[in-house]
C-alpha positions as CSV (number, residue, x, y, z in Angstrom):
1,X,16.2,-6.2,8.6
2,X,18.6,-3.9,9.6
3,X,19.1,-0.3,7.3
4,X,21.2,2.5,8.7
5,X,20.0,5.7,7.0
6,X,20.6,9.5,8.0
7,X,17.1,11.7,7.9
8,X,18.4,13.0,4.8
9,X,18.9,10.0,3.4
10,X,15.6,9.0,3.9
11,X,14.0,12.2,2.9
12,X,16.5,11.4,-0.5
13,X,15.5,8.2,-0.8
14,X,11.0,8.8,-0.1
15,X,11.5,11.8,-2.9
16,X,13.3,9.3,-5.8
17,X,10.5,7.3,-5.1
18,X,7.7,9.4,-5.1
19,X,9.1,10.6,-8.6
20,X,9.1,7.8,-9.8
21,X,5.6,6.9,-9.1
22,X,4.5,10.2,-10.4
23,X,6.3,9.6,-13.8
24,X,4.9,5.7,-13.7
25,X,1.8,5.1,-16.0
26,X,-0.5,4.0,-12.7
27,X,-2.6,6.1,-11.2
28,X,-1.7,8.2,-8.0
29,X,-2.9,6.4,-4.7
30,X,-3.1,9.2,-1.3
31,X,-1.0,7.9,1.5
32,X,-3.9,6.8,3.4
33,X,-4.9,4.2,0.3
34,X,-1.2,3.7,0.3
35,X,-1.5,2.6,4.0
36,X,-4.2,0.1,3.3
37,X,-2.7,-1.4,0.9
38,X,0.5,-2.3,2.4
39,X,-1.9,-3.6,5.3
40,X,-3.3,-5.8,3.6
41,X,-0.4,-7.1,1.7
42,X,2.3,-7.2,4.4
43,X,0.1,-8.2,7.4
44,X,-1.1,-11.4,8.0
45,X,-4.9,-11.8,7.0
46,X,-8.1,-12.0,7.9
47,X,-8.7,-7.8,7.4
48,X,-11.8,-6.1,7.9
49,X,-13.1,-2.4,7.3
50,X,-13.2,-2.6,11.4
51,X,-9.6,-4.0,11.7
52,X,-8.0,-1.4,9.1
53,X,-10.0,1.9,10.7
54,X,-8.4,0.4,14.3
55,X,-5.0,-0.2,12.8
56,X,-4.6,3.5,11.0
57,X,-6.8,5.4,14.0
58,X,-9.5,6.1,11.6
59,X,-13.2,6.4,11.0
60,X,-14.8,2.8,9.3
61,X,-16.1,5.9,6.5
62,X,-12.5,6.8,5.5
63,X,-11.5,2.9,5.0
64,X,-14.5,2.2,3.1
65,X,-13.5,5.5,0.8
66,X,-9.8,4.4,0.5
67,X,-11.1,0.9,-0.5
68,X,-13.4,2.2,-3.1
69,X,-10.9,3.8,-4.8
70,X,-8.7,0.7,-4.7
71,X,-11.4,-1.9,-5.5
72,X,-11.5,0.7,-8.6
73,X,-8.1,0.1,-9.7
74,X,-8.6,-3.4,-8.9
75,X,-6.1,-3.5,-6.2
76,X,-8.3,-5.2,-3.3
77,X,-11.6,-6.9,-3.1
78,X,-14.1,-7.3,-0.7
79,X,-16.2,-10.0,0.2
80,X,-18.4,-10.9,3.2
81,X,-16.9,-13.5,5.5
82,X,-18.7,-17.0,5.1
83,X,-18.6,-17.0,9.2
84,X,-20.5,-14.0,9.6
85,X,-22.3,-12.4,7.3
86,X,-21.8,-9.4,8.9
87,X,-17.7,-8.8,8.2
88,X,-16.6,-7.7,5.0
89,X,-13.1,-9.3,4.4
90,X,-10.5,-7.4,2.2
91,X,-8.6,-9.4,0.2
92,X,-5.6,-9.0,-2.3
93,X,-5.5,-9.4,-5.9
94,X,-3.3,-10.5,-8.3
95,X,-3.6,-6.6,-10.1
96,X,-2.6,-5.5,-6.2
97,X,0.5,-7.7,-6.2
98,X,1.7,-6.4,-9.5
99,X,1.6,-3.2,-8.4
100,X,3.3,-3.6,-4.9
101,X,6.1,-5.9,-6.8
102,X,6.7,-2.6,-9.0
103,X,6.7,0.1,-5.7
104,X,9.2,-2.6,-4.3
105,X,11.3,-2.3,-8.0
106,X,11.1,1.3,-7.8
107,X,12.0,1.4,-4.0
108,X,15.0,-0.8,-5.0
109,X,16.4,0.9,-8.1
110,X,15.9,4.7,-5.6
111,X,18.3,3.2,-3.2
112,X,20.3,2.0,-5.4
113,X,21.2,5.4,-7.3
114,X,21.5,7.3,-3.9
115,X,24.4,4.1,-3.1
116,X,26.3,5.3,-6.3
117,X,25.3,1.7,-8.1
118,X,24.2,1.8,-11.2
């Protein structure tokens, strides 16, 4: 993937976006939820609460918050591994997909209005 954007541009492009998530019916996720989520949905499983606090340079506490809030919203699930007991997998849902397939609509339709398309 190759995208050629000026930091203005970008900063353009992250502010048509985050409007539109504020005017979208869902609930606001923080950037750290945010973060997890895209973790888990663009990276290759098996994820654990010890995998996602290494990957973001966190605390295992502030994944298990983020993931309450977006077990909540039914965005992830947990579950503990079959292999041992002891890991908690994170897993997407089909509620998590939906949401991500709107950010990416959103994401589109921003770039598109700061191209001049309509």
């Amino acid at each position: 993937m190759s995208l050629e954007v000026s930091e203005s541009e970008a900063l353009q492009l992250w502010r048509h976006v985050t409007l539109a998530m504020v005017h979208d019916e869902e609930p606001d996720l923080t950037v750290r939820q945010m973060a997890v989520l895209f973790i888990v949905y663009l990276d290759p499983p098996p994820h654990t609460v010890r995998d996602l606090a290494r990957k973001l340079g966190v605390t295992k506490p502030v994944i298990t918050r983020a993931l309450n809030a977006l077990g909540k919203r039914g965005l992830l699930q947990r579950r503990r591994s079959e292999t041992d007991r002891r890991n908690v997998l994170v897993q997407r849902t089909v509620e998590g997909v939906l949401y991500l397939d709107r950010l990416a609509r959103m994401i589109r339709e921003a770039a598109r209005e700061l191209n001049g398309e309509s």
